[in-house]
C-alpha angles and dihedrals in degrees: 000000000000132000084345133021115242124208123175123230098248096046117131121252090234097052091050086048082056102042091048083056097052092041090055092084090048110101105253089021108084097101087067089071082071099047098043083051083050101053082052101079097048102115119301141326089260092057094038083060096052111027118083134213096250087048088064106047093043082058095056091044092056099041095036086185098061115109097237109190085198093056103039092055096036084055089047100053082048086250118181124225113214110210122196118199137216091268093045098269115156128195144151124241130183118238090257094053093038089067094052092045114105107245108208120131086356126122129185109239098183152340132256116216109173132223106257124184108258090216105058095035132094126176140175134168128197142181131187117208138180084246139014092269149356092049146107128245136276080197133329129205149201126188112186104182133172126193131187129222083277106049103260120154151223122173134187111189123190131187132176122196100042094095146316094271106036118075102133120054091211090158084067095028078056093054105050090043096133095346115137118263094202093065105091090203090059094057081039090055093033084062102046086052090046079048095056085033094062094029088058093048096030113125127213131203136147100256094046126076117271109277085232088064095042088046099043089044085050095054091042102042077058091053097057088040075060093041083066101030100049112109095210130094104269132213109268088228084062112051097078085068091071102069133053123243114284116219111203119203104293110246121194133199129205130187141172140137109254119220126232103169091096110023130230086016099091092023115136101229131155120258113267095240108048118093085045078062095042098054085043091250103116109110116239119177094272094046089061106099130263114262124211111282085007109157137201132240125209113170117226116225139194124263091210140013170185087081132100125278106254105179129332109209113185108174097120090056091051089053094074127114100251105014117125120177133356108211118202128178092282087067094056109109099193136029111337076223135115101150124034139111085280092066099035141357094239095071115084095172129042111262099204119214101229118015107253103189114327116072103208090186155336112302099024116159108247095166154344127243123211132220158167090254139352097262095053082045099054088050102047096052083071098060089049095113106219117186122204142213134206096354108200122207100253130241105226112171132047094243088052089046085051093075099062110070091208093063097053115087133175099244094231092156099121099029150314114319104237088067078077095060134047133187122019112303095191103053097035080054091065095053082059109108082198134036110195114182125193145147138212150198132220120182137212130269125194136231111267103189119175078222118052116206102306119190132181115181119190119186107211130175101284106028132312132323101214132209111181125161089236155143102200115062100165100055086037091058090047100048091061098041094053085043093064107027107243127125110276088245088060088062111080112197129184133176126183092173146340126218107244117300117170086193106317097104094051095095111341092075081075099076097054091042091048094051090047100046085055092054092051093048095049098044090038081219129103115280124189128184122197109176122221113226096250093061100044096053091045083050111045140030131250132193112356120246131234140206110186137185139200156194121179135187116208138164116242091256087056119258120144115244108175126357120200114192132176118196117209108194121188110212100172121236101345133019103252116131092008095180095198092102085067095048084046096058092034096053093078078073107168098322138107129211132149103254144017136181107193127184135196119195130176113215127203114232124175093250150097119301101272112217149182121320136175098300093001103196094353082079097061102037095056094035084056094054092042091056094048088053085068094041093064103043083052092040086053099033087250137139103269094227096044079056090044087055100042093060094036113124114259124238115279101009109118122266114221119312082019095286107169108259116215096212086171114053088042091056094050089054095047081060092040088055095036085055100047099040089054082228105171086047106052087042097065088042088057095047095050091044078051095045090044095033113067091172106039123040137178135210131206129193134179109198143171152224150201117168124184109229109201115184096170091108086059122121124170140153120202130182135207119201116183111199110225093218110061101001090248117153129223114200123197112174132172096249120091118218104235085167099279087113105255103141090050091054095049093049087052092055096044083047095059093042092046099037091224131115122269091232089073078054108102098184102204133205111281118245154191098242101049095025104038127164091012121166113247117269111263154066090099094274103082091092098046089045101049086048096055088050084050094053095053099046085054085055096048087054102048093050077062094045091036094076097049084040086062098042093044088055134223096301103059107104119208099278096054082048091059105037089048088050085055102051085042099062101244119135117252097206138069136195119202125175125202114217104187087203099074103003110073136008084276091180112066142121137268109207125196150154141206139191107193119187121210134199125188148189104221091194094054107017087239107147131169130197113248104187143351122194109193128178120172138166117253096165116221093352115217098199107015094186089054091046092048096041084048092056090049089057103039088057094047088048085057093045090057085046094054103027115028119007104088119183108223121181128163114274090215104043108004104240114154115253100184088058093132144030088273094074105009112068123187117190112296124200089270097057096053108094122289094231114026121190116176122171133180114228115247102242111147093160101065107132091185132101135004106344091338094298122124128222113264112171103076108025092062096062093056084063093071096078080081084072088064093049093057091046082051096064093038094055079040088061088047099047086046081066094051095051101261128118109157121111108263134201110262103190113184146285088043092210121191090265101057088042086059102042096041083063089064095215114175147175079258092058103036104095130149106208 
């Protein structure tokens, strides 16, 4: 580094970040601390390390239209590319050149950055995301301006993500060429130019954000570079604008009161399994070794629907080194099934296996090829050939689905649909001094599982021996079994753990399992099918979507009168597993009115089946009275929690379908909560920083929650086995750990009724022999269950050990116990099963609440969320860790859900777009809070539940729509500036771009005194 600084073409990511940081105390070099901030934020530290600068730029070169942040700040800084060529030719090309320069036999050797004085030059550089890292951009940018001792400009501005041909806005740079940068009507006119500029070039396609967003974010994204750049004193409202958001370290509290009343039960231990997981040890389906012949599955899916399958032609595929057989429905020897009312009661429709001659929609399985190994299998589906016939034009969203009359269903599934209201709507309506009407959509979110659908499917000499990443044993079991046409007792099925699953894994592992089970029966050899992300998510449905409608009558003091809610859920392209009968009985939430007339339909999309998800339902039902919490104080002029109190149920009067209401208790933890968020405070502090800030706002909501558990669907079988050498205890139990802690719970329990230490508890796969005809695991109640049919199958052993105990003395340990049992005849195992029906309260309520803390970048809808208080009941909690660390996934879950997983199919033939990590961003490590307290409420005395303990993995995720709502007062203070009052419609997720656009900033409104 001289006169110029030299980088070499291969040169890491990471290494040029360095290199820029220590250039930025050279003279001539300050500008490369921005650009090396700004490489920070390309993707992640793994990629950094391994990507190289010429990576990068060859892949822009060759995808014009991808939004390099390389390219778009070495442009910026006017940097060279010097290309060497095949016969040793050398030569320097701008950015701009390099892009048009063919390429063949050419590589890039290094890069060019230029001295600049430090004193005339200011640069920034920005780029907005779907989320805070590892993504690509809406739109990046990079000003490099210069300005003289009077003011004179030059100006190079660079964008990426407006299209694949415009990446330097000359007509602008043209404009402020020697104009003075202290005349504020100049960087006014210089905007409104760069506005007709990008709106001339701007792009549009369905996977890509809207033009009006990337054009409005370029012309704003100009307007904070001038916020910093102006030379003239600037309005003190004004000057946040200038900056991005700063994210501190993120910081959590946990807290909680351990019990020590019945030891081990309360204690805060880690789960069994993870530092197995941890080291990578831990065994998944695809971890478990290749056995000889063993083959390989990959499922073919349409590339449209919905249309009729004309002809599949899969020759090419059958070309490939290594392929072996492509099945279709026609192989199929048994039932072409996985899913209908003959493998559980919540399907309703058929779900065939392969399509046989009706597409329903785009990404439908139509067959399986088999291979030598996965990767030969996975090629080889996309050379499979498939014709169609009388292709229709999809409907792809519930609002759409509303307009069609057939695809719209009372969802009367689980019972008649009066059982959802109570009291007269209509005449209670009359008593209201204010009607408010609204509606509302909540999109979908997929199931992001560290495990995709995994099958191993081993033919043995009586039937199958069955592997499947799974929830749902029984209706697997039954599935293959039905698939290939053998009695279920001939399938053996067997499942240490399961990769995450949230509901995905419930019934649509059946498909897979089906499809692989055929393959292994057919070929009489070993089959196993491991699904890449992009093909689970074409072939199968994630979070079901909602379109919801309201009328409320309310007094003018706020108090809520009648409520009349329709429910609109989208359950894709059949109406198994429709969820809106849980949003119906969860609306009800915490509050109390007169009357309610609540409807659950079920609408028909052309789409994939949608299915259950982490609070399937119960999302939606409390998300929609929270929301109109917030309706209604807008709506009166009021303070949204005062209104949230003032139509809160009092203690003792009945919940819905007269569940007893601890009003006391509830109350007691809304103070609890008030106290220790410092909520007031921080209230008053948010509306003076919105008063003070015109460009950055926050948001702040305290919001509750009552959600009705209900375990009386539940049906498990457990087992306890003593060994009669050494005392030590083997558990199989009819729940599957898919990570939620289970099998540490379980252990906890055995530990306390047997008064021995969990580490002499082995938890073992579960399985179809011991555990048969077991309900899937989920619904939040499958732990607690199993535990209390563990606990009383300890008890049943030790009334049979307590005899001989007595008998032995004071002074026998465990092991004597057990040895002296044995000789003495007595059986050293117990069976227990739960039925959720007779054996516990199975109908209670969860309560919670939950402060949540937003802040957001009015210019580019970027918004971060600064804090989240939670406290919730969990009653007598077993395993309080696991409880705490379930509550923190669950809201971040829901986070993901509101505020970053969009759902993106083509509008023509309703592909998914958002079928990868490219497109489709959960939550990373950098979008949870900044500062994250959750407490479990105190309450001993819960009666209530599975051995007093309340359900924790799927109530907390329905709390984080009170992240929307403080995004919402954040955009409505905003919106206040901007001369807009009114309530507004605030659909999920709230990305980045609806935030943005929802403040309503424009070139009227950007000023600087």
């Amino acid at each position: 580094i001289k006169n110029e600084m030299i980088i070499g073409g291969s040169v890491p990511l990471s290494t040029f970040i360095k290199v820029l940081k220590d250039a930025s105390d050279l003279d001539g070099f300050a500008y490369s601390s921005a650009l090396a901030d700004h490489l920070q934020k390309v993707a992640n530290l793994a990629v950094r390390n391994t990507g190289s600068v010429a990576g990068n730029l060859m892949l822009k070169h060759r995808h014009p239209e991808f939004p390099s942040d390389l390219f778009v700040i070495l442009e910026a800084v006017g940097a060279l590319v010097k290309i060497v060529s095949g016969n040793g030719d050398c030569k320097a090309l701008t950015l701009a050149m390099f892009l048009a320069e063919d390429m063949k036999k050419k590589i890039i050797a290094s890069i060019i950055l230029p001295k600049l004085s430090n004193a005339q030059t200011y640069i920034r550089t920005y780029k907005v995301t779907p989320r805070a890292v590892n993504s690509h951009a809406y739109v990046n940018a990079a000003f490099h301006f210069t300005k003289d001792d009077n003011n004179a400009m030059t100006a190079r501005i660079v964008f990426g993500g407006i299209s694949a041909s415009f990446n330097r806005a000359t007509k602008t740079e043209e404009f402020f060429l020697g104009k003075n940068a202290a005349d504020p009507n100049v960087l006014i006119e210089g905007l409104k130019i760069l506005n007709n500029e990008v709106r001339l070039s701007v792009t549009t396609s369905p996977i890509e954000t809207s033009a009006e967003y990337r054009v409005s974010l370029a012309v704003s994204l100009l307007y904070k570079f001038f916020l910093y750049f102006y030379p003239g004193k600037l309005d003190e409202k004004l000057q946040s604008g200038g900056s991005i958001l700063q994210r501190g370290v993120s910081t959590a509290v946990h807290e909680f009161n351990p019990s020590t009343e019945e030891f081990p039960i309360g204690k805060p231990i880690p789960k069994l399994e993870g530092r197995a997981q941890a080291a990578g040890e831990s065994q998944f389906i695809s971890d478990i070794p290749a056995l000889p012949t063993q083959l390989y599955g990959a499922i073919v899916v349409t590339e449209c629907g919905p249309a009729k399958l004309a002809e599949i032609d899969p020759r090419e595929a059958l070309e490939i080194e290594g392929v072996i057989r492509f099945l279709t429905a026609k192989d199929i020897p048994g039932m072409n099934a996985f899913h209908s009312s003959i493998h559980t009661p919540f399907a309703v429709e058929e779900e065939q296996i392969f399509a046989d001659s009706e597409i329903l929609y785009a990404g439908q399985p139509v067959g399986l090829i088999v291979a030598t190994s996965q990767m030969i299998a996975n090629r080889a589906a996309k050379h499979v050939k498939i014709s169609y016939a009388d292709v229709r034009k999809p409907i792809l969203t519930p609002e759409e689905a509303c307009e069609h009359p057939e695809r719209v269903f009372l969802n009367e599934y689980f019972g008649p649909i009066e059982q959802y209201s109570m009291g007269n709507y209509e005449e209670s309506l009359k008593k209201a001094e204010k009607v408010i009407k609204g509606q509302w959509n909540m999109g979908g979110q997929f199931h992001f599982t560290m495990e995709t659908h995994s099958v191993l499917c081993v033919p043995n000499e009586d039937g199958m021996d069955a592997y499947v990443s799974t929830q749902d044993i029984d209706l697997n079991q039954i599935a293959i079994a039905r698939a290939i046409g053998l009695n279920v007792n001939r399938i053996n099925m067997q499942i240490r753990r399961v990769g995450g699953s949230f509901g995905h894994k419930q019934s649509r592992s059946a498909m897979p399992a089906s499809a692989c089970a055929v393959a292994a029966y057919l070929l009489n050899v070993p089959v196993s099918i491991h699904m890449d992300l992009y093909s689970m998510w074409e072939a199968f449905g994630g979070r079901q979507p909602y379109h919801v409608k309201y009328e409320v009558g309310i007094t003018k003091d706020g108090k809520m009168i009648a409520a009349k809610v329709d429910f609109y859920n989208d359950t894709g392209c059949d109406k198994n597993e429709a969820a809106s009968f849980q949003a119906a009985l969860q609306f009800y939430n915490c509050y109390d009115a007169e009357a309610y007339k609540i409807t659950p339909y079920v609408v028909l999309t052309d789409t994939p089946s949608t299915t259950w998800m982490r609070a399937p339902g119960s999302e939606c039902g409390i998300a929609m009275s929270e929301i109109i919490m917030d309706h209604i104080a807008s709506e009166l002029g009021l303070d949204p929690f005062n209104v949230r109190l003032k139509n809160v149920r009092t203690h003792g009067s009945p919940g819905h379908r007269q569940l007893p209401w601890d009003g006391e208790n509830f109350q007691k933890l809304i103070d609890k909560l008030r106290v220790s968020s410092n909520y007031d405070e921080r209230k008053l502090r948010i509306r003076k920083f919105n008063e003070e800030n015109r460009w950055k706002k926050c948001g702040i909501s305290f919001d509750l929650m009552g959600y009705v558990m209900d375990s009386s669907w539940c049906k498990y079988n457990v087992i306890v086995s003593i060994y009669r050498n050494d005392g030590t205890v083997a558990i199989a139990h009819g729940g599957i750990e898919v990570g939620q802690g289970i099998n540490t719970k379980v252990a906890q329990v055995a530990a306390k009724e047997l008064g021995i230490s969990v580490d002499m508890i082995s938890v073992k796969p579960t399985n179809s022999l011991t555990n048969p005809n077991s309900a899937p695991t989920g619904g939040s109640t499958t732990s607690d269950a199993n535990c209390w049919a563990i606990a009383e199958a300890c008890k049943e052993l030790m009334s049979r050990l307590n005899p001989i105990k007595q008998k032995l003395g004071k002074g026998a340990n465990w092991i004597q116990l057990v040895s002296q049992a044995y000789n003495d005849n007595v059986d050293l195992c117990a069976r227990k099963y739960f039925n959720g029906n007779v054996d516990v309260k199975h109908h209670f309520y969860v309560i919670a609440g939950i402060v949540s803390e937003v802040e957001v970048d009015v210019l580019t809808g970027e918004r971060q969320v600064t804090r989240v208080d939670i406290c919730e009941d969990a009653g007598r909690s077993i395993s309080p860790k696991i409880d705490l660390c379930q509550i923190e996934g669950a809201l971040v879950m829901g986070l993901g859900m509101y505020l970053t997983e969009i759902v993106k199919r083509d509008p023509n033939s309703g592909k998914l777009l958002t079928n990868g990590s490219w497109e489709y961003k959960p939550p990373t490590a950098l979008d949870i809070p900044i500062d994250f307290r959750i407490s479990l409420y105190d309450n001993p005395n819960n009666t209530a539940g599975v051995m007093r303990s309340k359900a924790v993995g799927e109530p907390p995720l329905c709390l984080s729509v009170s992240v929307l709502n403080a995004l919402r007062h954040a955009i409505s203070s905003a919106r206040k500036d901007a001369g807009i009052e009114k309530w507004f419609q605030f659909d999920s997720p709230a990305t980045v771009e609806q935030v943005q656009q929802l403040c309503h900033s424009s070139i009227a409104q950007f000023r600087f005194a």
